[in-house]
C-alpha positions as CSV (number, residue, x, y, z in Angstrom):
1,X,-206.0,-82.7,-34.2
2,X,-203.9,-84.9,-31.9
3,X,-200.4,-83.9,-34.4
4,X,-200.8,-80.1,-34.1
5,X,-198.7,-78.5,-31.9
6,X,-200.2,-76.7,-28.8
7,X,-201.6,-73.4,-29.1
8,X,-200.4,-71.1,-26.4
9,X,-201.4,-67.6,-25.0
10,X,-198.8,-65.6,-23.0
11,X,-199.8,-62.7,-21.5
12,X,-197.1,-60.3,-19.8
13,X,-197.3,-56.5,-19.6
14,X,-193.5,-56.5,-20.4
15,X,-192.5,-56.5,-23.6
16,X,-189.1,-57.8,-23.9
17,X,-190.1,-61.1,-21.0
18,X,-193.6,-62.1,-23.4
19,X,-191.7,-62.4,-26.5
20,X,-188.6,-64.1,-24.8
21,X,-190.9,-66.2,-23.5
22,X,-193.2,-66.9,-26.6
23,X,-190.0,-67.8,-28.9
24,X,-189.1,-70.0,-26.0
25,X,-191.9,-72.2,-26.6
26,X,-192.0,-71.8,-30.0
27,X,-188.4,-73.0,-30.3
28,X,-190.0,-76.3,-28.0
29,X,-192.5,-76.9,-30.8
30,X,-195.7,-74.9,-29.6
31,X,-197.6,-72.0,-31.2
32,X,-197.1,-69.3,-29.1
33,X,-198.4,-66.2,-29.5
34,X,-197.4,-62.8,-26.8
35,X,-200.1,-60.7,-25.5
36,X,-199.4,-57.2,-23.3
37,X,-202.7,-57.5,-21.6
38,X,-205.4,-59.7,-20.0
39,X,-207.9,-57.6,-22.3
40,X,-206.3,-59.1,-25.4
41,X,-206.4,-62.9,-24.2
42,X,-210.3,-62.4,-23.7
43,X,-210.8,-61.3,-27.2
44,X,-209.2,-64.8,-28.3
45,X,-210.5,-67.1,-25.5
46,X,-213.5,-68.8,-25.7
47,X,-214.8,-72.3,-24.2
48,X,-213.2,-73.9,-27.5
49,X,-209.9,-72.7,-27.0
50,X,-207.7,-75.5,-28.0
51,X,-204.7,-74.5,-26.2
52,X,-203.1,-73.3,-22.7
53,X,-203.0,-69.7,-21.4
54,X,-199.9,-68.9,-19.1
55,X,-200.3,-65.7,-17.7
56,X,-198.3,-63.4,-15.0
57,X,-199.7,-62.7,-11.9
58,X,-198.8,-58.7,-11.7
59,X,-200.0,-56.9,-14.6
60,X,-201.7,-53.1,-14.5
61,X,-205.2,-53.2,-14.8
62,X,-206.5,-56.4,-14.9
63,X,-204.0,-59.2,-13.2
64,X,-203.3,-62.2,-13.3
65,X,-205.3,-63.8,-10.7
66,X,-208.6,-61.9,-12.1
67,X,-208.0,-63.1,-15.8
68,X,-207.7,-66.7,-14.3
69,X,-211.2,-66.5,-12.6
70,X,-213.0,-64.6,-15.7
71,X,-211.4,-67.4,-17.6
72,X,-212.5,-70.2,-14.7
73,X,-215.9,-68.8,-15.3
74,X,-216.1,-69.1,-19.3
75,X,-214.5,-72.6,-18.7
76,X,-213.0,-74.6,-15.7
77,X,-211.0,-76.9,-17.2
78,X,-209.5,-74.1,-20.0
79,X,-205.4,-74.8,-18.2
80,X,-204.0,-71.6,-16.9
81,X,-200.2,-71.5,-15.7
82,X,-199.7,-68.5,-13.3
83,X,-196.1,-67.0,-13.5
84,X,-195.3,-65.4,-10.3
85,X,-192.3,-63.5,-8.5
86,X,-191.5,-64.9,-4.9
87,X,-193.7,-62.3,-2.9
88,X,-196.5,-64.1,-5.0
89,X,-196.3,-67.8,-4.0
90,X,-198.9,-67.4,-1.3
91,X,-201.5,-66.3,-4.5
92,X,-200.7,-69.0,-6.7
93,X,-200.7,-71.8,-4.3
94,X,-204.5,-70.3,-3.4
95,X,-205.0,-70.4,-7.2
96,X,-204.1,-73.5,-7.3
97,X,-206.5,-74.4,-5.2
98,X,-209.3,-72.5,-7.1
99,X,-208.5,-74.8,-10.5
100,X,-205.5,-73.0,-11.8
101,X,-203.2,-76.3,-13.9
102,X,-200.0,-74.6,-12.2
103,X,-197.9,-71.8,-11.2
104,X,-194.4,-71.3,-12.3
105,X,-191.8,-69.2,-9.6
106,X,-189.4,-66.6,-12.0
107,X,-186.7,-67.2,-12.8
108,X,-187.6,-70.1,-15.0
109,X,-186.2,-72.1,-17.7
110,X,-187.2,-72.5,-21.2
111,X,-187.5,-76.2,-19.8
112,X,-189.5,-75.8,-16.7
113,X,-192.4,-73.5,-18.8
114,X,-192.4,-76.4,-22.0
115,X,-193.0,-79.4,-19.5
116,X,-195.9,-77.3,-17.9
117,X,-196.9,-76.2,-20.9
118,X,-197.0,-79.7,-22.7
119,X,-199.1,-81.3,-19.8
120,X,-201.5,-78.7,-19.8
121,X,-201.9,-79.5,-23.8
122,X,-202.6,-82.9,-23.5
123,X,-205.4,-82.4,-20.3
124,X,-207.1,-79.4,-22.7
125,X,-206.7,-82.1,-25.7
126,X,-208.2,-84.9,-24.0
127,X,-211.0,-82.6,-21.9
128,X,-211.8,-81.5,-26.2
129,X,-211.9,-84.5,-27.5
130,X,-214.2,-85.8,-24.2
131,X,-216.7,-83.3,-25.2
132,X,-216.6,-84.0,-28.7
133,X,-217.3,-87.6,-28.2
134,X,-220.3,-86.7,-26.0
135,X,-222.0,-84.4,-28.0
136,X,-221.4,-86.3,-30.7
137,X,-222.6,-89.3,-28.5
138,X,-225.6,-87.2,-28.0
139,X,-226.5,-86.5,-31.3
140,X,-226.8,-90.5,-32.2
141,X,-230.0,-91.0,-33.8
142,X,-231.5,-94.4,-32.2
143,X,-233.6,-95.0,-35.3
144,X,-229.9,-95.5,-36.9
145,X,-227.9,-98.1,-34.6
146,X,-225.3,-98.3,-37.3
147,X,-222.9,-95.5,-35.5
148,X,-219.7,-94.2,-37.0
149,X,-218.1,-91.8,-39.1
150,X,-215.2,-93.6,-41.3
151,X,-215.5,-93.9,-44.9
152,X,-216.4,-97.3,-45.1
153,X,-219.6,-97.1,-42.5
154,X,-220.6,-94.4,-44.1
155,X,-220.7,-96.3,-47.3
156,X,-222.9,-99.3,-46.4
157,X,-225.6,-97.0,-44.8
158,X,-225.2,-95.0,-48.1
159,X,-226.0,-98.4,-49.8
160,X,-228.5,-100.0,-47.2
161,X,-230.8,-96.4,-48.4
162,X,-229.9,-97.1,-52.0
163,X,-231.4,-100.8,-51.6
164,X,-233.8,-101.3,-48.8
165,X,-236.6,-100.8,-51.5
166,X,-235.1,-103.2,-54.0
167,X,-237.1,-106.3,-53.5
168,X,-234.2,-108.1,-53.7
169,X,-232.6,-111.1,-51.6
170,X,-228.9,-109.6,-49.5
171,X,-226.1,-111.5,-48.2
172,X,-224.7,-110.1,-45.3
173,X,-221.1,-111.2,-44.0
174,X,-219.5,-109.8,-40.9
175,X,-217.6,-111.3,-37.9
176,X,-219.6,-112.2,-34.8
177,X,-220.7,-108.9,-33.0
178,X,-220.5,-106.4,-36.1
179,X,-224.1,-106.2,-36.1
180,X,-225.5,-107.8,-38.6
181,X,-229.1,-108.2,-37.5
182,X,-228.8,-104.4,-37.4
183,X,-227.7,-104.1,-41.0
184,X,-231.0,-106.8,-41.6
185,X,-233.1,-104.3,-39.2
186,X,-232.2,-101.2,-40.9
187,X,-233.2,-103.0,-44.4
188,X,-236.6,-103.6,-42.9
189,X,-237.0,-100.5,-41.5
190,X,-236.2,-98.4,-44.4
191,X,-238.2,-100.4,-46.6
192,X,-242.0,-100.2,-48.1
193,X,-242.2,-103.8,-46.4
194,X,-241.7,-101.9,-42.5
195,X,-245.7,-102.5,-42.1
196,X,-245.3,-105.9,-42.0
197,X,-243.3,-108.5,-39.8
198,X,-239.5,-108.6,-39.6
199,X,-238.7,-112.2,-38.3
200,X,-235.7,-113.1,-37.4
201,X,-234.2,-117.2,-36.9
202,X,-230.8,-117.8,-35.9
203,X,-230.2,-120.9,-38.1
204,X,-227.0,-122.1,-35.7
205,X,-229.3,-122.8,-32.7
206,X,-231.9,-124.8,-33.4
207,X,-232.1,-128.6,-34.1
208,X,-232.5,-130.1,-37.6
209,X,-235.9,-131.0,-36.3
210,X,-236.9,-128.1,-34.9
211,X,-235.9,-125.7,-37.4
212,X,-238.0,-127.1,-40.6
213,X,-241.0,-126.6,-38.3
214,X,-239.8,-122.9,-37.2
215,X,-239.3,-122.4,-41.0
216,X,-242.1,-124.2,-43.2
217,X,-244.4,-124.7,-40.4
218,X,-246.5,-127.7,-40.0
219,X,-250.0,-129.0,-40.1
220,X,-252.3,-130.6,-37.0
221,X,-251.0,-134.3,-37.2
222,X,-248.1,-133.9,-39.3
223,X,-245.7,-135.4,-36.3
224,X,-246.2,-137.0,-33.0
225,X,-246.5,-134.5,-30.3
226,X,-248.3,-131.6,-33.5
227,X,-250.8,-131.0,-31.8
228,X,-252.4,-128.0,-34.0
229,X,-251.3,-125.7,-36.4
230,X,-248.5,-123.9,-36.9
231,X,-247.5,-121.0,-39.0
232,X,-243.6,-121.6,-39.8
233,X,-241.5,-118.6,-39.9
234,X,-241.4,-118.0,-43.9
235,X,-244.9,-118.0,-44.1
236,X,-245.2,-115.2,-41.4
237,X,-242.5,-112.7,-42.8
238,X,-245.4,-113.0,-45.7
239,X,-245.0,-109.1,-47.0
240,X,-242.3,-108.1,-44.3
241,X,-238.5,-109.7,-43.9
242,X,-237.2,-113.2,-43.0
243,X,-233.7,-112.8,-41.5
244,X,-231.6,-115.7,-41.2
245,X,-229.0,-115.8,-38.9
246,X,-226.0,-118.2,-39.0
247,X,-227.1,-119.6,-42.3
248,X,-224.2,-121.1,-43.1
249,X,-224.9,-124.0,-39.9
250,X,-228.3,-124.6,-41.8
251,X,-228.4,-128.6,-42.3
252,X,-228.0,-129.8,-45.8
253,X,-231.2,-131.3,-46.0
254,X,-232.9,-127.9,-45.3
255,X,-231.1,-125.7,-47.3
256,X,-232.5,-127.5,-50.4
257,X,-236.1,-126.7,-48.9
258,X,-235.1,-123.5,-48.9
259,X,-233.7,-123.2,-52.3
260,X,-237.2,-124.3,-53.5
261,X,-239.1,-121.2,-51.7
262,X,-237.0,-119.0,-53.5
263,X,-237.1,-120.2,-56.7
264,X,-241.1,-120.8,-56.1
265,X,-241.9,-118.0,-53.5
266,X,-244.0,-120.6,-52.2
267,X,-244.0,-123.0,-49.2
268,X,-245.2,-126.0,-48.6
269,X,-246.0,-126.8,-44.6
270,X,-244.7,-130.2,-43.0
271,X,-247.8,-132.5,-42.9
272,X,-249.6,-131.5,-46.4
273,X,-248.6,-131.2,-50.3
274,X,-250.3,-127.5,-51.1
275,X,-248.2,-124.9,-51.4
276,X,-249.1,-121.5,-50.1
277,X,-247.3,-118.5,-51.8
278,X,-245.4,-116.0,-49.9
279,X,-244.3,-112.6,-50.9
280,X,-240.6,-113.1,-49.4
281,X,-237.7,-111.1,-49.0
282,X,-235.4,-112.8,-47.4
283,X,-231.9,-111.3,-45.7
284,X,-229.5,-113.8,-44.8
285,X,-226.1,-113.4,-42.3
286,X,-223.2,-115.8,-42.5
287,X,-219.8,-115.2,-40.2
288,X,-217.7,-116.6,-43.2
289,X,-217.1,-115.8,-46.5
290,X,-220.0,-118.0,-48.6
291,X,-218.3,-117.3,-52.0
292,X,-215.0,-119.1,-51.1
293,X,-215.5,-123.0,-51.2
294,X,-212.7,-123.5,-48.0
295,X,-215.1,-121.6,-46.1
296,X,-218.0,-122.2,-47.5
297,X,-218.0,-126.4,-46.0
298,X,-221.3,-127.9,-46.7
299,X,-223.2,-125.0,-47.6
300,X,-225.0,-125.2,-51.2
301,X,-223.2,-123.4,-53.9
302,X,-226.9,-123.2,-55.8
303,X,-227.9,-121.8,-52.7
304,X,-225.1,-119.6,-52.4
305,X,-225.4,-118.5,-55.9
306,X,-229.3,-117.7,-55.1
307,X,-228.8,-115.8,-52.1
308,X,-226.2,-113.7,-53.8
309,X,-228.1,-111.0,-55.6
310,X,-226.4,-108.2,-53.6
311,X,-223.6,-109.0,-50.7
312,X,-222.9,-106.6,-48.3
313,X,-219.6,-106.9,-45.9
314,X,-220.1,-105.5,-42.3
315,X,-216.4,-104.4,-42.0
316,X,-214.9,-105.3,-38.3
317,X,-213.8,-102.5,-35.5
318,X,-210.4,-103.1,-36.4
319,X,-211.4,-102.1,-39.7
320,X,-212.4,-98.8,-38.2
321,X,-210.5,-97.8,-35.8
322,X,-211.6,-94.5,-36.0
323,X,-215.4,-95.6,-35.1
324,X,-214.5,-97.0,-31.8
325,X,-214.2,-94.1,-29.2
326,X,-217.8,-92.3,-30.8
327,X,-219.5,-95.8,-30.3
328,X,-217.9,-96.6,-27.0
329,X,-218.8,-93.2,-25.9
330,X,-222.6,-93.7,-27.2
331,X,-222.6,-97.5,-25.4
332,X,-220.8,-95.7,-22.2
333,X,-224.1,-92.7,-22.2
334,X,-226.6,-95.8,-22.2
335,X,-225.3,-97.6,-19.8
336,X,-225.0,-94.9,-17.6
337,X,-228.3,-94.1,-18.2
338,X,-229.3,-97.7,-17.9
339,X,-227.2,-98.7,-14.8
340,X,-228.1,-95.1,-12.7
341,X,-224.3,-94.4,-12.6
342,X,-222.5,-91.4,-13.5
343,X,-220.6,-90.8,-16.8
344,X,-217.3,-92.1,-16.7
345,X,-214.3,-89.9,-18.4
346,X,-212.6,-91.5,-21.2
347,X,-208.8,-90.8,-20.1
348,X,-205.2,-90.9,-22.6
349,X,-205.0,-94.0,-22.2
350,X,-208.4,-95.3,-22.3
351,X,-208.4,-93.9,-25.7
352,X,-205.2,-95.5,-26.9
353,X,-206.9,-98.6,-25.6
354,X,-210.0,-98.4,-27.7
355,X,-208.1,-97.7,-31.0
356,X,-205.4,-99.8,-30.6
357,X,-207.7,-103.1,-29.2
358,X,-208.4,-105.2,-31.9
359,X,-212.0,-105.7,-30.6
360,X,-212.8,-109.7,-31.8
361,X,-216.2,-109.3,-30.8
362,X,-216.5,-106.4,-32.1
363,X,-220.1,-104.3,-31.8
364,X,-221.2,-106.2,-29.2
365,X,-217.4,-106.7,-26.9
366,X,-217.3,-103.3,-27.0
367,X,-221.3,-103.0,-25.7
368,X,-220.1,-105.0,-22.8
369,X,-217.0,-103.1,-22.2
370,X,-218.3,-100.0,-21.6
371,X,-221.5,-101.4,-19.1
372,X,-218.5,-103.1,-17.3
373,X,-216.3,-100.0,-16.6
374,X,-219.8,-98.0,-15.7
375,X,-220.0,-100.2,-13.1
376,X,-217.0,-100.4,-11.8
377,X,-216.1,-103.9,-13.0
378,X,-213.3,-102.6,-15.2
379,X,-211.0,-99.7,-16.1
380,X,-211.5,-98.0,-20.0
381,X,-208.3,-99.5,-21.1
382,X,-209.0,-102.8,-20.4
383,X,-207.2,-103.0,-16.7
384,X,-209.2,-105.3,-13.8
385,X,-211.6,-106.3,-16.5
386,X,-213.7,-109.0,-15.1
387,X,-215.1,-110.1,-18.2
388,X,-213.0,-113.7,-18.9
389,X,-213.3,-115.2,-15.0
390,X,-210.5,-117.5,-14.1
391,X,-211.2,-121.4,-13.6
392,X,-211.0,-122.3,-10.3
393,X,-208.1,-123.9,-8.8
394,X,-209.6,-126.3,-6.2
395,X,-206.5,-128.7,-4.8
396,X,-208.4,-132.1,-5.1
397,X,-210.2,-131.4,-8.4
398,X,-209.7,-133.9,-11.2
399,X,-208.6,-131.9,-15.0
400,X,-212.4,-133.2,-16.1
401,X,-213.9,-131.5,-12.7
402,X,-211.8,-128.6,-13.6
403,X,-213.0,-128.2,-17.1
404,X,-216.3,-128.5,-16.2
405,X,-216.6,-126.0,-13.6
406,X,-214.8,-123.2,-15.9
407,X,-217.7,-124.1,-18.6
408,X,-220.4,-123.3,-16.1
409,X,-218.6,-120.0,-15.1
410,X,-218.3,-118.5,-18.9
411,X,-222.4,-120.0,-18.9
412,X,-222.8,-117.4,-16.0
413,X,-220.8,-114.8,-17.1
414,X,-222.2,-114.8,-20.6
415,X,-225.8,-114.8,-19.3
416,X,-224.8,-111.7,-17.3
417,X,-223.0,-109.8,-20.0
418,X,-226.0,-110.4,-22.5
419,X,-228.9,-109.7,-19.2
420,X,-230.2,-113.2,-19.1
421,X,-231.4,-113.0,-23.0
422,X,-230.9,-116.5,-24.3
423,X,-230.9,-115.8,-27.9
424,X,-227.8,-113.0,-27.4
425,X,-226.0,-115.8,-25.0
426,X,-226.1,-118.5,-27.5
427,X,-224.8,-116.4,-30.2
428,X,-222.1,-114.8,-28.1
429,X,-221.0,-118.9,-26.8
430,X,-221.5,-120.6,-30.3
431,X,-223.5,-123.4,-29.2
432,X,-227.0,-124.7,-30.2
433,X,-230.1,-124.0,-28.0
434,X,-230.9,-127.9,-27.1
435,X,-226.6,-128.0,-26.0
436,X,-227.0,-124.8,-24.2
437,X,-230.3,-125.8,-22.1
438,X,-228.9,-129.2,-21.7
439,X,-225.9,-127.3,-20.0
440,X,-227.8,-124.8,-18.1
441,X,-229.2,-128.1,-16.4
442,X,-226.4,-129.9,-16.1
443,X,-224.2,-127.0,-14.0
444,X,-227.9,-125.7,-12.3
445,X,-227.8,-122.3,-13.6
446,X,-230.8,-120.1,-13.7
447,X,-231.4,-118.4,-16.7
448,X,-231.1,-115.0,-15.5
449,X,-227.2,-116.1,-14.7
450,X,-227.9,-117.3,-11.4
């Protein structure tokens, strides 16, 4: 644990020097224990040793300098502090060289061993909790994109098993990026319904007009330009899972449509009056709280009220603070893998950084944070992040001009953050799809973020 004080091997064939030593550094807050021989460190060392061995360079039978490479061998980055007497300063320098953390020339204070000894803690803490993030990283089950480990994570998967059978409606409330298509996913997935269709709408961008067709579908004829048939989206989550997105943007005049199918479990297409039944479950996601009427603006309270057999609250990163460096290590391993790019290595103040950020976008900022530093665009605490580019600053432009170019660089840089998928890149800029096409033309950007 990152409060414990460091534990600390010293190994010196002399009896009075090792425990002079050892009370040294336990006096300076470490655990120190003496040892008489390099035989007795390698009993206690292993590749989880969470401490520091300093060691002296002479010693009968096995020295210094061949207890450093056994213990090199069992584990490089394990720090080992050579003590050494001035005919031995040619050795340790060489050592040095070979991966020893540092040598320290006798006589030596109390001082000089406790700073050597405190850096050397904090590298072997911060190699440990590396690997522990990677393995754990590693053991990620895809099938179960809702990483973490803190209480209240653990909780709503705990309740998502409990009732994904349950053919009940859920509300779902989380902040933008905290995954809640993920939570709706998982419902799908660990239900009997997981056979059938999962269909997902994102209710803030469509068009009034386009969205009862997407929903309730609509007969040959039923509208100029209706050509044939459609299926809406209700109808074909028949027996599977209608997810809808944003549902607190749905227009008025729609949600009492929807209101209807629940209460009827049936639907009734745009350009005829027979209803078809559907078997429906439906999972809906708002950003705000639906059951407080500030909030809640012109969203139905019947509807509300309807939708509200169970609620579950996605809680936000800064929530779980302890989440963050386990995801960001998982998102950092994909994108890796993803980008062709080596690993990078979370350092002291890359973690600070990820526990301390509040994350706003949560899930999905910290997605993109980690495929930025794999590739070089930014440092893991945040540093030369290239993620919010800069408007630009040309001499003659007018405050309007201005404005307008800065739009159409956060167009481009969101397209590239979410890999030209339109659906993420509306979500992540707020805007409806007809506004967001509109400006694509308007600035003459590609959809790929050209």
């Amino acid at each position: 644990m990152q409060n414990e004080p460091v534990e600390v091997l010293f190994v010196d064939d002399e009896e009075h020097l090792r425990i002079a030593n050892a009370q040294s550094l336990q006096l300076s807050g470490f655990r120190a224990t003496p040892l008489g021989s390099a035989v007795e460190a390698l009993e206690i060392l292993s590749p989880d040793f969470p401490g520091v061995l300093v060691t002296d360079l002479r010693m009968p039978g096995m020295d210094g300098m061949a207890l450093f490479r056994r213990v090199l061998a069992m584990d490089p980055d394990l720090p080992v502090i050579l003590v050494t007497g001035h005919g031995d300063v040619e050795t340790a320098v060489a050592a040095l060289k070979e991966g020893a953390y540092d040598f320290i020339a006798k006589p030596f204070s109390g001082d000089r061993l406790a700073e050597s000894v405190r850096r050397a803690g904090e590298k072997r803490r911060l190699v440990l909790e590396n690997r522990r993030l990677t393995e754990a990283a590693s053991r990620v089950d895809e099938s179960l994109p809702l990483i973490g480990e803190t209480p209240a994570i653990q909780r709503l998967r705990a309740t998502l098993r409990q009732i994904a059978s349950a053919q009940v409606d859920v509300l779902v409330e989380g902040e933008t990026g905290s995954g809640k298509e993920v939570v709706a996913s998982l419902l799908h997935a660990w239900s009997e319904r997981r056979a059938r269709p999962f269909v997902a709408l994102n209710c803030g961008a469509l068009p009034e007009t386009v969205m009862e067709s997407e929903l309730f579908g609509h007969e040959a004829g039923a509208f100029t330009g209706a050509q044939k048939r459609r299926i809406g989206r209700i109808e074909h989550s028949s027996g599977g899972t209608l997810f809808l997105d944003e549902i607190e943007s749905m227009p008025p005049a729609l949600q009492v449509k929807l209101l209807r199918v629940l209460e009827t479990r049936s639907v009734d297409p745009l350009g005829t009056n027979q209803a078809r039944s559907v078997d429906l479950r439906v999972v809906a996601a708002a950003k705000v709280d639906l059951g407080d009427p500030a909030q809640r603006g012109t969203f139905r309270e019947d509807l509300y009220h309807r939708l509200n057999v169970v609620t579950l609250r996605i809680p936000p990163l800064r929530e779980r603070r302890d989440d963050v460096p386990l995801l960001f290590a998982h998102f950092l391993a994909r994108a890796a893998t993803r980008f062709g790019r080596p690993v990078p290595t979370i350092s002291a103040q890359g973690l600070r950084y990820l526990r301390t950020h509040d994350w706003p976008g949560n899930v999905r900022e910290l997605t993109h944070h980690a495929e930025r530093v794999v590739l070089g665009l930014a440092d893991i605490d945040g540093e030369g992040d290239t993620a919010a580019p800069a408007a630009p600053a040309s001499p003659g432009a007018s405050l309007p001009e201005r404005v307008e170019a800065y739009e159409g660089e956060l167009i481009r840089q969101a397209l590239t953050d979410n890999g030209g998928d339109v659906r993420s890149t509306i979500e992540a800029l707020g805007i409806p799809r007809k506004t967001f096409y509109d400006k694509l033309k308007r600035h003459g950007i590609e959809r790929r973020g050209g």
